[in-house]
PAVO-872305 format. One record per atom (N, C-alpha, C): x, y, z; residue number from 1; residue in three letters. Coordinates in steps of 0.2 Angstrom, whole numbers. Example, Ala and Ser with C-alpha at 12.3 -4.5 7.8 and 13.67 -1.06 7.14 Angstrom:
<pavos>
    east   north      up     k     r
      66     -28      39     1   ALA
      62     -22      39     1   ALA
      66     -16      39     1   ALA
      64     -11      35     2   SER
      68      -5      36     2   SER
      64       0      39     2   SER
</pavos>
This chain:
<pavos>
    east   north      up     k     r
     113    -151     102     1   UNK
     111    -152      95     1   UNK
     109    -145      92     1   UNK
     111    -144      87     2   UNK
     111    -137      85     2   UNK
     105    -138      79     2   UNK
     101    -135      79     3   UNK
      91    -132      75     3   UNK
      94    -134      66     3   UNK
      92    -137      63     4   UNK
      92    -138      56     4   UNK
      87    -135      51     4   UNK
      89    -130      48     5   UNK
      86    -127      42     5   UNK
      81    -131      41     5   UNK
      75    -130      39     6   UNK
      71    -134      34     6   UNK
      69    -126      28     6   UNK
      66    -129      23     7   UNK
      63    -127      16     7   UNK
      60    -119      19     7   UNK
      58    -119      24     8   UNK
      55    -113      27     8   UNK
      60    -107      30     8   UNK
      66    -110      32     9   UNK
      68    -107      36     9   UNK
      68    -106      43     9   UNK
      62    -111      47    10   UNK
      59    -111      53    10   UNK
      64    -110      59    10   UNK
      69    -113      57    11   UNK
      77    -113      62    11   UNK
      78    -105      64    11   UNK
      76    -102      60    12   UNK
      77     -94      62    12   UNK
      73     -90      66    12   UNK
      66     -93      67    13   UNK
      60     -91      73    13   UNK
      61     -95      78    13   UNK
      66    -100      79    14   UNK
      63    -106      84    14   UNK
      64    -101      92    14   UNK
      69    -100      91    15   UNK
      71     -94      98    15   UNK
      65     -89     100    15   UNK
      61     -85      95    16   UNK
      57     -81      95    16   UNK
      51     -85      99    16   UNK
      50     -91      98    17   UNK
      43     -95     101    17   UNK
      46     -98     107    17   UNK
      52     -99     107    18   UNK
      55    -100     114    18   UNK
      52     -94     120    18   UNK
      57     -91     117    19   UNK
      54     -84     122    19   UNK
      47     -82     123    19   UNK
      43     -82     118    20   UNK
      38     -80     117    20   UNK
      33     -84     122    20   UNK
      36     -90     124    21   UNK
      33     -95     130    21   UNK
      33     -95     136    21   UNK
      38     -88     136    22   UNK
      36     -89     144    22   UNK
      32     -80     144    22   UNK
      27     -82     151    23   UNK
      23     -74     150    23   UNK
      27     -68     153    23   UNK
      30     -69     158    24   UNK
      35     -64     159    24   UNK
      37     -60     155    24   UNK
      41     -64     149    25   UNK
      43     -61     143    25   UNK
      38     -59     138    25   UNK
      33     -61     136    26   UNK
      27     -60     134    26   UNK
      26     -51     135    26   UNK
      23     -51     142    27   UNK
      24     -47     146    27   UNK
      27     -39     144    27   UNK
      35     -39     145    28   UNK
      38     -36     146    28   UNK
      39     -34     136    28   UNK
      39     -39     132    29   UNK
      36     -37     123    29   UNK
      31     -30     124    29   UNK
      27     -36     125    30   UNK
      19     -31     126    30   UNK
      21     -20     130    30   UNK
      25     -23     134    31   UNK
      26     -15     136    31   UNK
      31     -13     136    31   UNK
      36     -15     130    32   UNK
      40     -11     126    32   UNK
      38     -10     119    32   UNK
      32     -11     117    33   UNK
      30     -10     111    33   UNK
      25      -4     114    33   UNK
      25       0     117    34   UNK
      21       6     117    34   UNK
      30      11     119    34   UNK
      35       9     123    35   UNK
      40      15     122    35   UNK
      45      12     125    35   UNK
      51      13     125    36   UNK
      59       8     129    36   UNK
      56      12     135    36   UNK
      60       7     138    37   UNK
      59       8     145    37   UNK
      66       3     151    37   UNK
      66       7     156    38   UNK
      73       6     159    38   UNK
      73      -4     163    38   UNK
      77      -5     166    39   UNK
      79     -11     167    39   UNK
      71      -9     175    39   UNK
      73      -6     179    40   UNK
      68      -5     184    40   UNK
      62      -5     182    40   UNK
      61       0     178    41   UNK
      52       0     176    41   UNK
      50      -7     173    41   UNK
      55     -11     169    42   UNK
      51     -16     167    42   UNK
      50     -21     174    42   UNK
      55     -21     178    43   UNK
      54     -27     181    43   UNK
      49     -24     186    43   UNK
      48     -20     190    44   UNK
      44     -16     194    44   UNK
      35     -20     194    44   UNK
      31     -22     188    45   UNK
      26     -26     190    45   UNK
      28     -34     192    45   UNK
      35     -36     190    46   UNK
      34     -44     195    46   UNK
      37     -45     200    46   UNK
      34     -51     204    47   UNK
      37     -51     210    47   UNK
      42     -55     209    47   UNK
      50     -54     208    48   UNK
      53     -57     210    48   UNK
      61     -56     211    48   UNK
      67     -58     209    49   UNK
      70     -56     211    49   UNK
      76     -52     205    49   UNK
      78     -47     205    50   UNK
      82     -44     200    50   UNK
      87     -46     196    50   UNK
      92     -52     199    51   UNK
      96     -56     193    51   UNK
      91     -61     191    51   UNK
      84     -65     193    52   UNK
      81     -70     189    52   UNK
      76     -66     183    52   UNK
      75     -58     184    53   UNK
      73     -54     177    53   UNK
      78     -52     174    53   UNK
      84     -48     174    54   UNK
      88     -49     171    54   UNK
      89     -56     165    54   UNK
      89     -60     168    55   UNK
      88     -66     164    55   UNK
      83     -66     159    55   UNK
      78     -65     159    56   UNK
      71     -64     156    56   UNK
      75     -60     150    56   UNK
      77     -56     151    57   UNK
      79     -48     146    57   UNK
      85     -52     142    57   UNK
      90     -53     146    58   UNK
      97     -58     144    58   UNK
      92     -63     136    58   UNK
      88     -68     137    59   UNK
      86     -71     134    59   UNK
      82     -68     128    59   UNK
      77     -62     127    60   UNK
      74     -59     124    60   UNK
      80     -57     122    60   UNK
      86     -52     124    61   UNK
      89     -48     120    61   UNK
      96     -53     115    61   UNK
      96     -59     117    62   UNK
     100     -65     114    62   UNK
      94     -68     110    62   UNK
      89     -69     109    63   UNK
      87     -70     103    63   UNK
      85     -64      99    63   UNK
      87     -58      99    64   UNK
      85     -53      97    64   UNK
      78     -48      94    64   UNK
      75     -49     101    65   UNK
      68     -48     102    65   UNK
      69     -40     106    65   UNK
      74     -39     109    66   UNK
      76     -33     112    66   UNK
      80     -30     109    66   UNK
      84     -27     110    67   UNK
      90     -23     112    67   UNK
      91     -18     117    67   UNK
      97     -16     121    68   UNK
      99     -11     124    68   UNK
     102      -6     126    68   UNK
     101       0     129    69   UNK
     110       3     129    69   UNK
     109       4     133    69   UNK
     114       9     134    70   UNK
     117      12     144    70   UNK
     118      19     142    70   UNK
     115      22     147    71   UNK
     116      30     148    71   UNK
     117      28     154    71   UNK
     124      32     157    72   UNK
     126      31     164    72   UNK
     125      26     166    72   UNK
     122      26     174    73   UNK
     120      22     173    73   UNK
     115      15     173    73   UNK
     109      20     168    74   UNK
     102      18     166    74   UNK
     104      13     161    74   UNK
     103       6     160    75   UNK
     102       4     153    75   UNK
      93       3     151    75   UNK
      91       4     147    76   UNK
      84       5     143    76   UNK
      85      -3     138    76   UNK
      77      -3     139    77   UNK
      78      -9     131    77   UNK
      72      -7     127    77   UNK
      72      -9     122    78   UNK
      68      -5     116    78   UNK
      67     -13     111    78   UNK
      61     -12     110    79   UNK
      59     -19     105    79   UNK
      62     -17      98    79   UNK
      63     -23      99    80   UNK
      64     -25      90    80   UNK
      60     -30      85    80   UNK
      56     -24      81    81   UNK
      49     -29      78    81   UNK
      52     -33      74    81   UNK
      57     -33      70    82   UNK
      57     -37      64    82   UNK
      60     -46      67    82   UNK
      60     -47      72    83   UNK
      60     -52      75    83   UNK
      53     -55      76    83   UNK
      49     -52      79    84   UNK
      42     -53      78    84   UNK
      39     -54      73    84   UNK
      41     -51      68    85   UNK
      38     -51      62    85   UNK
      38     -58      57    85   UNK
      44     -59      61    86   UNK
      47     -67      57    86   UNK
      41     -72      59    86   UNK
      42     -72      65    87   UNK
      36     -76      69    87   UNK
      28     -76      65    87   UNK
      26     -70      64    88   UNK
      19     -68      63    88   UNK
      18     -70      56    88   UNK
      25     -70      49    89   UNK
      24     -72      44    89   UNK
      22     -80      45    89   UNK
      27     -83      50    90   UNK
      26     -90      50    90   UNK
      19     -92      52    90   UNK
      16     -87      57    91   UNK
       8     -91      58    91   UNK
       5     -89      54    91   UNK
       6     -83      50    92   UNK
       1     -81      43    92   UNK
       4     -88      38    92   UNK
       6     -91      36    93   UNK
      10     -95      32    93   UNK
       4    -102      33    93   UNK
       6    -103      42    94   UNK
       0    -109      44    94   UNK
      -7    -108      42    94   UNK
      -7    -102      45    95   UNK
     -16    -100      42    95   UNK
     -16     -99      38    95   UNK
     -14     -99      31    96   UNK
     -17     -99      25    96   UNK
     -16    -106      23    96   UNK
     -13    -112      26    97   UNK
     -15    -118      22    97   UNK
     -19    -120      26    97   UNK
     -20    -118      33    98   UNK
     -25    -123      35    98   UNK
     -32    -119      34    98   UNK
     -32    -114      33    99   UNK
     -38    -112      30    99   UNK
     -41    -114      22    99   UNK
     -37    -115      20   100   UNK
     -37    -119      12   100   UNK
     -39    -125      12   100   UNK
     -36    -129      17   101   UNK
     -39    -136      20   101   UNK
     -43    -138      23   101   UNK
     -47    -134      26   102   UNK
     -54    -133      27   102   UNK
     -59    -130      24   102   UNK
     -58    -126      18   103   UNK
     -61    -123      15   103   UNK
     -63    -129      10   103   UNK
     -56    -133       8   104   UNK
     -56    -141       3   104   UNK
     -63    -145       8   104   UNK
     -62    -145      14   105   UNK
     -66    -150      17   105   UNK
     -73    -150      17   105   UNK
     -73    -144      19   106   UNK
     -82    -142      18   106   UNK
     -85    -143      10   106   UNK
     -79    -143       6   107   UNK
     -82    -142      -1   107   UNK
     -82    -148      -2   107   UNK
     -79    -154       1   108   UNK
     -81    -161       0   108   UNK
     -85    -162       4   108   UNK
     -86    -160       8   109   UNK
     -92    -162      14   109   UNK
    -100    -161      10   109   UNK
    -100    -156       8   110   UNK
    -105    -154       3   110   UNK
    -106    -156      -2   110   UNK
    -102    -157      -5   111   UNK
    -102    -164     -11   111   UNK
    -105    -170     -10   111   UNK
    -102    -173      -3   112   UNK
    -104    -178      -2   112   UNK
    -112    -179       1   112   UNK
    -114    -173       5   113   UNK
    -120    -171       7   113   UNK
    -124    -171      -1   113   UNK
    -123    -169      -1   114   UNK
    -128    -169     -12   114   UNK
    -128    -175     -14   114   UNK
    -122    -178     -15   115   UNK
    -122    -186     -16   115   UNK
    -131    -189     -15   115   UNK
    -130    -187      -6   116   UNK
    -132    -192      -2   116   UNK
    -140    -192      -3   116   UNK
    -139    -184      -6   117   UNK
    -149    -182      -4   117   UNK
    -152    -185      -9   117   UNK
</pavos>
């Protein structure tokens, strides 16, 4: 079944919090965003096996949270923020209504508190 646009646009981050769910990937964001780095050196802190990180990377770089190239034959990946950024608008979006929503609460709670005294 293929992701349906709403009012937000939300269909277009949904891959982003996909990936963003697993820590591996997490992970490997977090230490491309200090400098690219080769297919080795990322996978080099997990234990496990070369084509199941690959995968990991396949998936970041299919939702477009990475990209890559090849020199020889090193290929390197390098973050790409403006995908993250979609994401980070959409939690800045959350917290400004549920912050407003709570800010409404207390201000009837307090209302209601005065009422009562």
């Amino acid at each position: 079944m293929q992701a349906r646009a709403d009012s937000t646009g939300a269909h277009s981050i949904d891959g982003v919090f996909r990936a963003l769910a697993d820590p591996t990937r997490r992970h490997v964001l977090e230490r491309l965003s200090r400098s690219p780095a080769s297919v080795t050196e990322l996978a080099k802190p997990f234990d496990m096996a070369l084509p199941s990180f690959l995968e990991h990377l396949k998936i970041l770089e299919g939702y477009g949270l990475v990209r890559s190239g090849k020199t020889g034959r090193v290929r390197t990946y390098q973050l790409v923020p403006k995908r993250l950024r979609q994401a980070e608008d959409w939690l800045m979006r959350q917290r400004t209504i549920w912050t407003t929503r709570l800010d409404q609460l207390d201000s009837y709670l307090i209302e209601l508190k005065e009422k009562n005294t």
